[in-house]
C-alpha positions, -999 to 999 in steps of 0.1 A, spaced: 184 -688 -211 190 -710 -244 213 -683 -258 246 -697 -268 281 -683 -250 296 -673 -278 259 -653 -294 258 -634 -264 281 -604 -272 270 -599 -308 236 -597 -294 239 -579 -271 258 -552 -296 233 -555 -320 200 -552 -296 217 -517 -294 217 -509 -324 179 -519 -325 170 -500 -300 187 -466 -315 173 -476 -349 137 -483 -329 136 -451 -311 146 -432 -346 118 -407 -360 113 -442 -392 98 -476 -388 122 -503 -387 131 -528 -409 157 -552 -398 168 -588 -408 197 -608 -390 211 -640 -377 192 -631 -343 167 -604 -350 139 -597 -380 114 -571 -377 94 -555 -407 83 -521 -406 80 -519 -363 70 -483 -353 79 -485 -315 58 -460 -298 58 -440 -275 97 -422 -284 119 -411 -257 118 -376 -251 158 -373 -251 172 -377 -289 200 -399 -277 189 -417 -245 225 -432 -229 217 -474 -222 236 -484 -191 250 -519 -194 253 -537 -159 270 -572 -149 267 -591 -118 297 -619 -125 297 -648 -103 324 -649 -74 332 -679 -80 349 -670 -118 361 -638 -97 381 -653 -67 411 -631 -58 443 -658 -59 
């Protein structure tokens, strides 16, 4: 998807911190190598104050092969 191999952890890492700083009670400011937002207000809030984010993989068998 264009993002480089070695980007993708970082990103990934820091989309979560986005999206805790997003669903926080302020609007978000936010300037990085990957992201920049000014002043986004992401409505509607979830209704829990710290909604878990479940992180799921589906690694090719290939890479995988029991030897």
């Amino acid at each position: 998807m264009g993002v480089k191999s070695r980007e993708r952890v970082a990103r990934l890492e820091e989309g979560i911190q986005l999206l805790r700083a997003f669903w926080g009670p302020d609007p978000v400011t936010w300037e990085s190598a990957f992201y920049r937002f000014d002043a986004v207000n992401v409505l509607p809030k979830p209704v829990q104050e710290r909604l878990p984010i479940a992180i799921a993989a589906n690694p090719s068998p290939i890479l995988h092969r029991a030897v």
